[in-house]
N, C-alpha and C positions, 0 to 999 in steps of 0.2 A: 824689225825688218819686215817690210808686206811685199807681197808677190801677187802680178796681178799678171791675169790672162783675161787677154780679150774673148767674149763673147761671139760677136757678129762684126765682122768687117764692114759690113754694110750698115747695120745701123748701131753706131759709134757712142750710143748711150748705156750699152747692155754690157754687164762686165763681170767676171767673176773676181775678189779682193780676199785674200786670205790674211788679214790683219792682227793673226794674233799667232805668237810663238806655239808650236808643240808641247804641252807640259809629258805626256807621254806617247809615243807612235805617231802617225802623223797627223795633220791638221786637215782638216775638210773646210774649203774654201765656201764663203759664200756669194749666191747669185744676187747681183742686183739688176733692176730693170726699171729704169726712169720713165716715169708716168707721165709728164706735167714738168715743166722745165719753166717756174716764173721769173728766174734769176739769170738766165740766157748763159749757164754755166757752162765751160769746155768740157771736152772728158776728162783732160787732165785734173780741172778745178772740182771736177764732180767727184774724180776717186780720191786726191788728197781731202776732201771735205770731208768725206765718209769714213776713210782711214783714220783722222781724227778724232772723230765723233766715237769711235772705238775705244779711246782711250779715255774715257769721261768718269767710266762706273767707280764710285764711291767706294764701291763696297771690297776692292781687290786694286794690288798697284800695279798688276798687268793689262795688258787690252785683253778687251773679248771680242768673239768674233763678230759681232754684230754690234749696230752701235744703240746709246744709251737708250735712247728713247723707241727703238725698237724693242730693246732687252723689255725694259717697262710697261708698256703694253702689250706684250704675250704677258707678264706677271699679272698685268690688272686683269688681262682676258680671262685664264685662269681662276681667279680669286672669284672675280665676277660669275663664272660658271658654278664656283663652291657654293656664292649664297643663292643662287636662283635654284639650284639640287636640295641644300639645306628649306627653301622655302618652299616647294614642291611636297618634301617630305613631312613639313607642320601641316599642311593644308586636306590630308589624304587621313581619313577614318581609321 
């Protein structure tokens, strides 16, 4: 079950979507804000997309809040930060 509240009346692309159940207290929604629109999607077609995409992760059989390939690249970002600190610290006397 997802709960959605509109953003901006005025501009119909901005939304906040709370896509994933409480596992304990309550759930903190996420913002989204469309950049770039190549697929001429409505709002309606833009939050069910996204709501979907929430349910993708491999790694659990609930949704997460955000969807996979978001989740994904904060990990890569992350990891990426590790080896550029790890490679900083070989290079220093």
């Amino acid at each position: 079950m997802s709960t959605r509240v509109q953003f901006s009346p005025v501009d119909s692309k901005n939304f906040f979507l709370c896509s994933h159940k409480g596992i304990q207290g309550t759930s903190k929604p996420s913002k989204y804000c469309l950049l770039r629109d190549d697929n001429k999607l409505s709002r309606e077609e833009l939050i069910k997309a996204t709501h979907a995409l929430c349910h993708l992760y491999a790694r659990c059989s609930r949704s997460i809040s955000i969807p996979v390939m978001v989740h994904h690249a904060h990990r890569w970002a992350l990891k990426g930060e590790d080896y550029a600190q790890t490679d900083d610290e070989e290079e220093q006397p």
